[in-house]
C-alpha positions in Angstrom: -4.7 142.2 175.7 -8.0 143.0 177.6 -7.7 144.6 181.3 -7.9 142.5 184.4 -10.9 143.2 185.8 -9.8 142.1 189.4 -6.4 143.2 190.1 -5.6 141.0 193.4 -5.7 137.8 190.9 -2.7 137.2 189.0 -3.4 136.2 185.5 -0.9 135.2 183.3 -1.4 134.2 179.7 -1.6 130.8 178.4 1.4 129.9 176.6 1.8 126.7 174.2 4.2 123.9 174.4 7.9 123.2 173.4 8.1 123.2 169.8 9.4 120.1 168.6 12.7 120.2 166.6 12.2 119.9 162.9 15.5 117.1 163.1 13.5 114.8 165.3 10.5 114.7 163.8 12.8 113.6 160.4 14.4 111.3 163.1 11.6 109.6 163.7 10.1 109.2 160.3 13.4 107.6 158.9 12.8 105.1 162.1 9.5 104.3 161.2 10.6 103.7 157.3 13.2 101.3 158.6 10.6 99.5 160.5 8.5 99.0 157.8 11.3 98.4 155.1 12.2 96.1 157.5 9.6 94.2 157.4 8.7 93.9 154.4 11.5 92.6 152.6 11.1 89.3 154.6 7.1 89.5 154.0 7.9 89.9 150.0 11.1 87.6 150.0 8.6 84.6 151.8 5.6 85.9 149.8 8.0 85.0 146.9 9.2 82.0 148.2 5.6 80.4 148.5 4.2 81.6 145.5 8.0 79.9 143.5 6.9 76.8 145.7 3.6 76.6 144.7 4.4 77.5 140.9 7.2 75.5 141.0 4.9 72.3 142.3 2.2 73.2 139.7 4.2 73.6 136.6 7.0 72.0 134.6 9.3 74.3 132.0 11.7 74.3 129.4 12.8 76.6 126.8 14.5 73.6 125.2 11.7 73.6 122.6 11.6 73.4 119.0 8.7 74.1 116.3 8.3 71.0 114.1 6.6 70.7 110.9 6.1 67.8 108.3 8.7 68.3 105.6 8.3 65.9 102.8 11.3 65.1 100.5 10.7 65.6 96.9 12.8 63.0 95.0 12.3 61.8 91.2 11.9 58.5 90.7 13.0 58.5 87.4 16.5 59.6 86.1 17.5 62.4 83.3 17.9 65.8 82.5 15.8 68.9 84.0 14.2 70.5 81.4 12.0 73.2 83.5 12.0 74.5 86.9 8.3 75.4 87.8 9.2 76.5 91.9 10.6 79.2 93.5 12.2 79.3 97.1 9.5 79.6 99.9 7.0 79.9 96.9 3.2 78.0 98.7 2.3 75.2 96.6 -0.4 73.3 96.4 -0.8 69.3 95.9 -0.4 68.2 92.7 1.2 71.4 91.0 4.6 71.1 89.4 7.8 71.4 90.4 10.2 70.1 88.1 10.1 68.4 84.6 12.7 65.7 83.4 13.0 65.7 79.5 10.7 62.8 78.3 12.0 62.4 74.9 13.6 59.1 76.0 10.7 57.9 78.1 8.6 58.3 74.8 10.7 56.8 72.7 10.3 53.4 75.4 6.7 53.9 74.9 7.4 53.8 70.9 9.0 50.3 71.1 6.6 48.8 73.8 3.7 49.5 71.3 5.7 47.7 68.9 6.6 44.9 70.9 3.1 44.0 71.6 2.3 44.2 67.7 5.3 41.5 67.2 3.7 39.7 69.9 0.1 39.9 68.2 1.6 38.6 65.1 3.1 36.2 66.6 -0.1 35.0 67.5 -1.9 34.8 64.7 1.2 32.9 62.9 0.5 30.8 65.8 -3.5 30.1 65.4 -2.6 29.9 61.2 0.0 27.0 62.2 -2.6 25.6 65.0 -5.0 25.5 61.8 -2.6 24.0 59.5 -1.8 21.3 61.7 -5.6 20.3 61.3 -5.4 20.0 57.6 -2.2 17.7 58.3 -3.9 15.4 60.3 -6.6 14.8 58.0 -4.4 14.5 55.0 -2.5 12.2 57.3 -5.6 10.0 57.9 -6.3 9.8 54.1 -2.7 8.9 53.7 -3.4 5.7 55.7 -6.7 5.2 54.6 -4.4 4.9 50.8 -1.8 2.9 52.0 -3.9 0.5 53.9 -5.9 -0.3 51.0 -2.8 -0.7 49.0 -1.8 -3.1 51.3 -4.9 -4.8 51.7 -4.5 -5.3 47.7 -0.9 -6.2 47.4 -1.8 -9.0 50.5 -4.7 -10.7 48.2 -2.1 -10.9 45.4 0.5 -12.3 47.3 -1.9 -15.0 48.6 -2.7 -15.6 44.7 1.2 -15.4 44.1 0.7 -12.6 41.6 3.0 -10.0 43.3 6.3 -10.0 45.2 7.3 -9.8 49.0 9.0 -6.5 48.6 6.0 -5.1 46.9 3.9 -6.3 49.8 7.1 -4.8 52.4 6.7 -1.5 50.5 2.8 -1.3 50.6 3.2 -1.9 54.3 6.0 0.6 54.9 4.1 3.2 52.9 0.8 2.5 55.9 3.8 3.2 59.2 5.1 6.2 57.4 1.3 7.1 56.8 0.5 6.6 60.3 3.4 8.3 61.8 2.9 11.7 59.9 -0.7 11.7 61.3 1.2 11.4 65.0 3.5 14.2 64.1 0.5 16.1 62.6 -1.3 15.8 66.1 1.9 16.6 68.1 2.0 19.9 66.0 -1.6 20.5 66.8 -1.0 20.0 70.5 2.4 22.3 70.4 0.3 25.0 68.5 -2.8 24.6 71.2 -0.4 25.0 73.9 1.4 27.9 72.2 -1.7 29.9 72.2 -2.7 28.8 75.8 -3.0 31.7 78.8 -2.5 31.0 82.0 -4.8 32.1 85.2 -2.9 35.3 85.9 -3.9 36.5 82.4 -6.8 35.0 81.8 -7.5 35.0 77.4 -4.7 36.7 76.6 -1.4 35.0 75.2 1.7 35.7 77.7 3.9 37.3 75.0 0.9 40.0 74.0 0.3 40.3 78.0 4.3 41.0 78.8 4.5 43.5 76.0 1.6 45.7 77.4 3.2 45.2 80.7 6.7 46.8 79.7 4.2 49.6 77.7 2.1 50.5 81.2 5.9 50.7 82.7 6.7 52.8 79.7 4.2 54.9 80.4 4.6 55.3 84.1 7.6 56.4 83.5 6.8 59.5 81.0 4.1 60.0 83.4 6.9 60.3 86.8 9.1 63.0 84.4 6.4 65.5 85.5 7.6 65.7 89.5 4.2 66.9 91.5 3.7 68.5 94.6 2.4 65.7 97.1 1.4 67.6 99.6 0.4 71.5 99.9 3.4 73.4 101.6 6.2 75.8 101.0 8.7 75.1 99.0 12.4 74.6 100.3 15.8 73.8 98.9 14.5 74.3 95.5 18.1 76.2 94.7 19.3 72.9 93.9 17.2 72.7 90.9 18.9 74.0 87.7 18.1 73.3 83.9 20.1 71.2 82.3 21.8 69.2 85.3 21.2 65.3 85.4 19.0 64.2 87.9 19.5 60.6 89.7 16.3 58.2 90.3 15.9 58.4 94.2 18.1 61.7 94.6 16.7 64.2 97.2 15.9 67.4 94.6 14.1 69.3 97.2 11.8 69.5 100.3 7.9 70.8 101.1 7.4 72.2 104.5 3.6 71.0 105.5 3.5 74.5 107.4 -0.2 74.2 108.4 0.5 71.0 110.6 2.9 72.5 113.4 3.8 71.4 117.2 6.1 71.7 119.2 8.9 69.3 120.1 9.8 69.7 124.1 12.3 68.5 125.2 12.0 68.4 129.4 14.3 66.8 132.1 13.5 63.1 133.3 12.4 64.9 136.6 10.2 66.8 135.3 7.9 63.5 134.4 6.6 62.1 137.3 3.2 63.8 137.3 3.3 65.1 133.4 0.7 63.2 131.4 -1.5 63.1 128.2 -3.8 65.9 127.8 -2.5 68.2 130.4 -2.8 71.9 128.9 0.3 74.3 128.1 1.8 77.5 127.5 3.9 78.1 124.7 6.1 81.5 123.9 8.4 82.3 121.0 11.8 83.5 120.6 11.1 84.9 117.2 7.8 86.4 118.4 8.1 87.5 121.9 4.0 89.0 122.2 2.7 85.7 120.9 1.6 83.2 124.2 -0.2 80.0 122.2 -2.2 77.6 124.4 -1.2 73.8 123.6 -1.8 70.5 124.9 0.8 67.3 125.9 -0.1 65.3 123.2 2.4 62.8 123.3 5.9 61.9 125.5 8.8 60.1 123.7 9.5 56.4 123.7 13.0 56.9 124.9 15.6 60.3 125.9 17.2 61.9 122.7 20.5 60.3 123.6 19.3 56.4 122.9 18.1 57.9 119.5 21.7 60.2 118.6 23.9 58.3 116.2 26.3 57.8 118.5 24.6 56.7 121.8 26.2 57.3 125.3 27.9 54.1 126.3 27.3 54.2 130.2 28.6 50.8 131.4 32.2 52.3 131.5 34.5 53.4 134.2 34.0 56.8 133.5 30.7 56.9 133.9 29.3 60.0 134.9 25.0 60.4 135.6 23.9 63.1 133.2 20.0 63.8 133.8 18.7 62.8 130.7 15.6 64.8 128.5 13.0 62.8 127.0 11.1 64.7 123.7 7.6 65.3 124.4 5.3 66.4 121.8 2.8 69.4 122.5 -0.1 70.3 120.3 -0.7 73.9 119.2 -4.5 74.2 120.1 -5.0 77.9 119.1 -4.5 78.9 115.8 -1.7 81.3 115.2 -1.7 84.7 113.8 2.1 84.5 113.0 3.6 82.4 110.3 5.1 79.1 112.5 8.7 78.5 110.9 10.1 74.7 111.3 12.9 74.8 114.0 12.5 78.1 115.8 12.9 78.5 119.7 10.2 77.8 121.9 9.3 77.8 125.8 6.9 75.5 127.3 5.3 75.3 130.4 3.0 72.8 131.1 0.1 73.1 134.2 0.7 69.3 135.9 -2.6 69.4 137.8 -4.6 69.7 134.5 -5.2 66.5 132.7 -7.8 65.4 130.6 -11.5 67.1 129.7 
């Protein structure tokens, strides 16, 4: 320390404060923590609250949501024996390519007696234009017939007037003209019969009803050969194609197996009756999957159901009973999958939905 350079004035030296105690400054910083924990778990907790009010105002969700997809059932339409199995399970298929083959051997055979049905039924009519032509030489022989006997008459009449022949001769020369003129009337019945015979109707205009039946049963024939070959009809993925075996019997009209349209899929949503009031056509969505938890798809209300899944169940809730108890009831509504998606889409797997209510129509 420097000298004083007046000694009659006391100096002392300037000293700082109290040093505060390292406990009370942690004091007070816990204090001020508290404060502002305090007061901001109400600020999140109503932060949250509002923004759950708002969401839940704005949006409608369910996770009771299903992927649909067309699925087509394959069944033959003819019956017999598999003779080839063209499919494998989950194999793509196109339209029109094979899946099964039925063994046609008896279907040809069919088409083998058709063809010779309608050449029975062709000869049948030409024997019917030969007897329609026959039935014109009959009538003319039958006029000349009475043209004979009439003149015979004519001649036995002049003799019996000049008493020169007898009354039976002249009976028999007049018999001999009715028989004469009643062959000509069976001649022209025959002709008429034969004409009608080889008549067609307007259904079948110029051709002869027998020749037109036969070809008839011959196109079915054919059909037939034609439906052992079981097509794809639409392009898909084969399922249930296990059932198919060679050599098992197939039955017309039996399901064989099914083809998953999987480029046409949506979603089938099924959302509380509550949730309806404001939902609409149009409105836009988000849809999520179980089986893909980083796909988010954007979709569109496309539809909502006709009536709740129970009115449509097999056995459908009978309310006007004693023990009647209110259930809210879900109504199926359809959403459109708007983006495409990156992921294969597999009919029936979980989905959630949430659809914006104060979206509508563009």
């Amino acid at each position: 320390m420097a000298d004083n350079p007046n000694p009659d004035i006391d100096i002392k030296p300037v000293t700082e404060g109290p040093t505060p105690d390292p406990a009370t400054r942690r004091s007070t910083g816990r204090n001020i923590g508290r404060w502002i924990l305090m007061l901001s778990v109400p600020l999140l907790l109503a932060t949250l609250g509002i923004y759950y009010w708002i969401a839940s105002d704005r949006y409608a969700s369910t996770d009771n949501a299903y992927v649909q997809q067309d699925i087509v059932s394959i069944s033959p339409e003819v019956g017999g024996k598999i003779v080839q199995v063209a499919v494998e399970e989950n194999q793509q298929v196109a339209a029109g390519d094979l899946l099964f083959a039925i063994d046609p051997a008896p279907f040809e055979l069919t088409v083998a007696q058709s063809n010779a049905r309608i050449a029975a039924a062709q000869v049948e009519v030409q024997n019917l234009r030969t007897d329609y032509q026959v039935s014109g030489v009959d009538i003319e022989v039958a006029r000349q017939d009475i043209a004979f006997a009439q003149s015979n008459y004519q001649r036995q009449a002049a003799l019996m007037a000049k008493g020169f022949t007898t009354r039976a001769r002249l009976d028999a020369a007049q018999h001999e003209v009715d028989l004469a003129r009643a062959r000509l009337k069976s001649a022209q019945a025959d002709v008429v019969a034969a004409r009608s015979r080889l008549s067609t109707g307007s259904a079948a205009p110029g051709e002869n009803p027998d020749v037109a039946e036969a070809r008839a049963a011959r196109d079915q024939a054919l059909l037939d050969l034609e439906r052992t070959r079981v097509v794809a009809p639409v392009a898909g993925r084969v399922a249930q194609s296990t059932r198919l075996q060679i050599g098992q019997m197939m039955v017309s009209g039996l399901p064989a197996l099914s083809i998953v349209d999987d480029k046409n899929s949506w979603v089938e949503a099924n959302f509380k009756e509550t949730d309806l009031a404001r939902m609409k056509v149009g409105q836009k969505a988000k849809i999520t999957f179980d089986a893909y938890p980083e796909l988010e798809l954007k979709g569109r209300v496309d539809s909502i159901g006709a009536g709740t899944g129970s009115e449509f169940s097999v056995l459908p809730a009978q309310n006007a009973n004693a023990n009647w108890v209110k259930v809210t009831q879900r109504v199926p509504v359809r959403i459109r999958i708007v983006d495409p998606s990156p992921r294969q889409l597999i009919a029936g797997i979980s989905a959630e939905v949430t659809v914006d209510l104060r979206t509508g129509k563009e």
